[in-house]
C-alpha positions in Angstrom: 71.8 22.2 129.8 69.8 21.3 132.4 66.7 22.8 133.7 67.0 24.2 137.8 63.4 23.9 137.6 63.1 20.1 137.2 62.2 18.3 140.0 61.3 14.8 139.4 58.8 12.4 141.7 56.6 9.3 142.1 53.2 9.8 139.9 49.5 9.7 141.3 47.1 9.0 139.6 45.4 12.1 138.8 48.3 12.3 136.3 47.6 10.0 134.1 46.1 12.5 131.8 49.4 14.6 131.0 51.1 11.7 130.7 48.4 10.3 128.3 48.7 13.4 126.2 52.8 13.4 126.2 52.4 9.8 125.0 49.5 10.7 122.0 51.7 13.3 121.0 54.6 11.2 120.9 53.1 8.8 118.7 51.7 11.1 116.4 55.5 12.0 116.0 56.0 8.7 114.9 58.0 7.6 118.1 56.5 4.1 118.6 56.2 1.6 115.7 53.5 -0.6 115.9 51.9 0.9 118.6 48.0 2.5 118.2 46.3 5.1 120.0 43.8 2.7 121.7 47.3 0.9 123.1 48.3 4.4 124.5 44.9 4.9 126.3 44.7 1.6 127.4 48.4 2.3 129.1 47.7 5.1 130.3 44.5 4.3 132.4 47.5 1.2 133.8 49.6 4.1 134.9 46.3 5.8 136.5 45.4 2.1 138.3 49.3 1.7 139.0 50.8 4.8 139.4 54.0 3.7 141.9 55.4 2.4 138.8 56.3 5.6 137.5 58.1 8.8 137.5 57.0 12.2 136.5 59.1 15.2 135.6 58.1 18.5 136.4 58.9 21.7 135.2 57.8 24.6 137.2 54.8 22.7 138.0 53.7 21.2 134.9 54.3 17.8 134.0 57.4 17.4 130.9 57.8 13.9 131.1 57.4 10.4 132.2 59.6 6.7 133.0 58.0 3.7 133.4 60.4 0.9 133.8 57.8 -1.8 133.4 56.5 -1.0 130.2 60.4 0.3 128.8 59.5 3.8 128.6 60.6 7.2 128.6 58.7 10.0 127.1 59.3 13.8 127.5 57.1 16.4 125.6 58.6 18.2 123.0 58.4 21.8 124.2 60.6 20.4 127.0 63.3 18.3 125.5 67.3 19.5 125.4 66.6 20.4 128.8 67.7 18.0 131.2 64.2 15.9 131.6 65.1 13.0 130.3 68.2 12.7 132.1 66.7 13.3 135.2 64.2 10.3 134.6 66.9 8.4 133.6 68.6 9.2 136.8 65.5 8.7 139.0 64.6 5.9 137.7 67.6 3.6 139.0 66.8 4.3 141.8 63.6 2.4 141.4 64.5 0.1 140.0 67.3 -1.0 141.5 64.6 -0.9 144.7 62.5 -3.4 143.1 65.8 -5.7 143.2 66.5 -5.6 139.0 70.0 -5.4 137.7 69.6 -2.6 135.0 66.7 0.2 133.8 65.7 -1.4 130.5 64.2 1.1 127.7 62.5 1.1 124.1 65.3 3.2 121.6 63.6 3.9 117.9 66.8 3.1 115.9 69.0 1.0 118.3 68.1 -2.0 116.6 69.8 -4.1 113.4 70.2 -1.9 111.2 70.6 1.4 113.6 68.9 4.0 112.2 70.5 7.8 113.5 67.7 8.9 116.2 67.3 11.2 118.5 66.7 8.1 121.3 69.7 6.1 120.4 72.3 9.2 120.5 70.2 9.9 123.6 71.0 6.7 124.6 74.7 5.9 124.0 75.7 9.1 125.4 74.0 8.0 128.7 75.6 4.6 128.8 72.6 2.6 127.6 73.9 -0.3 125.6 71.4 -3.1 123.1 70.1 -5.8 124.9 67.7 -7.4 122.6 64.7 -6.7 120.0 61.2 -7.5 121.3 59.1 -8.2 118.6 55.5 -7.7 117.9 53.7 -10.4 116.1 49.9 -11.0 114.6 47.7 -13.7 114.4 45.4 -13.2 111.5 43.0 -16.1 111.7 42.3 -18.0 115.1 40.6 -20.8 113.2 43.2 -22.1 111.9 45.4 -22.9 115.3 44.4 -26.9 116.4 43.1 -27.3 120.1 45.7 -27.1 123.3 47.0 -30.3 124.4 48.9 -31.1 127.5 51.3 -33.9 127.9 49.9 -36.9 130.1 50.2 -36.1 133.7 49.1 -32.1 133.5 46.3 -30.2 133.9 45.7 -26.6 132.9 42.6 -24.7 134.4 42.0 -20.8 134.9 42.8 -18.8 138.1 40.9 -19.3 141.3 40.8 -15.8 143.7 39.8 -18.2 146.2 42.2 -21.2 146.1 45.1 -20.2 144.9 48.2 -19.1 147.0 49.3 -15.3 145.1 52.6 -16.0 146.7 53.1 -19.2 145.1 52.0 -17.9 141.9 54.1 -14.8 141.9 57.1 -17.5 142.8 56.2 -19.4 140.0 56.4 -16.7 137.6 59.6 -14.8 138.6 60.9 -18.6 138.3 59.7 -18.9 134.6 61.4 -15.6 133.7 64.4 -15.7 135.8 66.6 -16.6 132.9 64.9 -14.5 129.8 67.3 -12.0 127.7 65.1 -8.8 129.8 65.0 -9.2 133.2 61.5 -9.6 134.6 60.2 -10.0 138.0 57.3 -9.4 140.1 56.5 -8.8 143.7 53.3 -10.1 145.7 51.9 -6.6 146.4 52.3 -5.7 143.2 50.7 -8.5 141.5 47.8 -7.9 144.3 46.8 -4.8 143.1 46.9 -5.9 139.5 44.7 -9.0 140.7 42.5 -5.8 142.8 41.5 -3.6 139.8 37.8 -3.5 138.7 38.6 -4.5 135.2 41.0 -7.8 136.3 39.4 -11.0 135.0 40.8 -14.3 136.4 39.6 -16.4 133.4 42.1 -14.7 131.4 44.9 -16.6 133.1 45.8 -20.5 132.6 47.7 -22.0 135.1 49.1 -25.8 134.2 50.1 -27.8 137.0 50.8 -32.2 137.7 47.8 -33.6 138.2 48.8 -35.2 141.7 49.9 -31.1 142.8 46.6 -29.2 141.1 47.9 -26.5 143.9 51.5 -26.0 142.5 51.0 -24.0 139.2 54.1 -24.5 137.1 53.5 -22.7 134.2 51.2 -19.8 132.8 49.8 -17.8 130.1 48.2 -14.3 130.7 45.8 -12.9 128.1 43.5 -9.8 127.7 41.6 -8.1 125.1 42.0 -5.3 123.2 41.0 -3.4 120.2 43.1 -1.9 117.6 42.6 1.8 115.9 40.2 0.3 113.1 37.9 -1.5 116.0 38.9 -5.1 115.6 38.5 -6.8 118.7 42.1 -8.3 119.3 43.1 -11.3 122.1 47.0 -10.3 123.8 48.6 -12.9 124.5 50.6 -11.2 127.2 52.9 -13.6 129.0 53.6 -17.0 128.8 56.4 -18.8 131.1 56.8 -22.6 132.2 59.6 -23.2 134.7 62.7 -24.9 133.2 62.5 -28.4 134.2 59.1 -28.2 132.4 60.2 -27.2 129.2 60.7 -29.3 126.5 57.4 -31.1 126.7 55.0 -28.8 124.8 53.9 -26.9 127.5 54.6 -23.3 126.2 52.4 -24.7 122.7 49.5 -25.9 124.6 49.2 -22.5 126.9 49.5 -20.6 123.4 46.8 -22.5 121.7 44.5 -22.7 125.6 44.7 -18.9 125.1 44.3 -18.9 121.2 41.2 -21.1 121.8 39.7 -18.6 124.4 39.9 -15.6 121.9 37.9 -17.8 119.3 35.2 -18.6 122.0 35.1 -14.8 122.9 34.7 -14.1 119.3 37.8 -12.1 118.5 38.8 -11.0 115.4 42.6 -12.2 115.7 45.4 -12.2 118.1 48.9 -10.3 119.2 52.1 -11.4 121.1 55.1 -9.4 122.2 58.5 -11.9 121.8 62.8 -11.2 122.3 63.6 -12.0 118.9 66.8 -13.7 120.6 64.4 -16.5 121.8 64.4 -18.2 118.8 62.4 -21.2 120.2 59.6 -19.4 121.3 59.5 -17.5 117.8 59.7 -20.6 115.9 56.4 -21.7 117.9 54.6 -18.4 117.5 55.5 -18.7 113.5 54.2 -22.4 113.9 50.9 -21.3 114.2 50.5 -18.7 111.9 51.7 -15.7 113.8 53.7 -13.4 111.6 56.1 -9.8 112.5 54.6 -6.4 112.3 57.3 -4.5 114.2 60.4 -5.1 116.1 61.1 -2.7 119.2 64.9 -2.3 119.9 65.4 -2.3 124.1 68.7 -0.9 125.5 69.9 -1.5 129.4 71.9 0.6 131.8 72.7 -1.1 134.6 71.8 0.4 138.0 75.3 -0.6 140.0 77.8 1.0 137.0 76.6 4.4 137.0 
């Protein structure tokens, strides 16, 4: 049954807070595998920095629930479940993304991998239409020593992001050509990547850009890392993205942008290092394993697509 009294919107950012709190409480459930309580703050303050990328629910006023495309979920608070929220996120949420010109709303469903387990989120999801995609996995590296210096094949050159010289647009281009063929649809838009690239807390030498040393302009592959710490207070490196456009594959670019980024955690002084993967891309989970990365937790994602419903 549906709720009359749902009326779903865009969030600002002075909502970050509920949606924080719907989140906590949906990990203390047990929702997320693999995921901390410093993750969900740190994701939370995203949402407050970019809240256009997602949707609230309200019931009579108060906040019941949240989509966010981007980072695959949706979360409803429990005192407002069996009501219609979730379904009216779902709903909404084509909508955007179908605006932002992707092909289906991709989610996180505990027990929708191999084995399924029976969950709440996968009958939530089947009756909807959502169907499995592909498994992202989570992996750790425990000790950064051990992972040899990058190296680039002869004829590139890797270097960190330049504010100044280099063309966003030609970046962003770069990137959605790197991911334009991966098992979940990802893309990106200048303005969006703007205001990443605007927030206080951005820090260009976190990003390698490798390019031929006769174009230094013309990036053609990238890694994106941050830091982070876990719930014990380890200081962690993230290796966020990595992407190389396909004629450049092959040569051991992806390698030497893992190790460029593994090698900037060990001059920051990290205690170790994380990476998100599709366990269908065996290659680039064969590389991760390479160099001592192993699996904590795999994270089932299910698709609807926005033109079939």
């Amino acid at each position: 049954m549906t709720d009359p009294g749902i009326r779903v919107r865009a969030a600002d950012p002075g909502d970050a807070d509920a949606i924080r709190d719907i989140w906590l409480a949906c990990l203390r459930e047990g929702a997320w595998e693999g995921i901390d309580e410093a993750e969900v703050r740190s994701q939370a303050e995203e949402v407050r920095h970019e809240p256009a990328e997602t949707l609230v629910a309200l019931v009579h006023g108060e906040i019941a629930g949240s989509i966010t495309p981007r980072m695959n979920d949706l979360s409803v608070a429990a005192a407002r479940r069996r009501r219609g929220v979730a379904t009216s996120l779902v709903r909404a949420s084509l909508d955007l993304v179908r605006s932002q010109g992707h092909p289906y709303l991709l989610l996180y469903v505990p027990g929708g991998g191999e084995p399924t387990r029976d969950t709440a989120a996968r009958r939530f999801a089947e009756a909807r239409g959502f169907t499995y995609r592909a498994t992202l996995t989570q992996m750790r590296l425990d000790d950064l020593r051990a992972v040899p210096e990058p190296a680039l094949p002869t004829g590139l050159v890797v270097r960190s992001f330049d504010p100044v010289r280099d063309d966003l647009a030609r970046y962003v281009t770069m990137m959605n050509a790197a991911f334009a063929d991966h098992a979940t649809s990802a893309s990106w838009d200048v303005a969006v990547v703007a205001r990443s690239h605007a927030r206080p807390d951005f820090d260009p030498t976190g990003i390698a850009l490798v390019a031929t040393a006769d174009d230094p302009g013309r990036p053609v592959a990238f890694a994106r890392t941050a830091v982070t710490r876990d719930d014990a207070g380890a200081s962690l490196g993230e290796v966020r993205l990595i992407g190389v456009e396909p004629r450049f594959r092959g040569r051991g670019v992806g390698r030497a942008l893992l190790r460029w980024s593994i090698a900037r955690f060990r001059r920051l002084g990290l205690e170790g290092a994380e990476l998100s993967a599709v366990a269908a891309n065996d290659a680039a989970l064969a590389l991760y394993r390479s160099d001592g990365f192993r699996t904590v937790v795999a994270w089932p994602q299910w698709s609807l697509d926005v033109d079939g419903t």
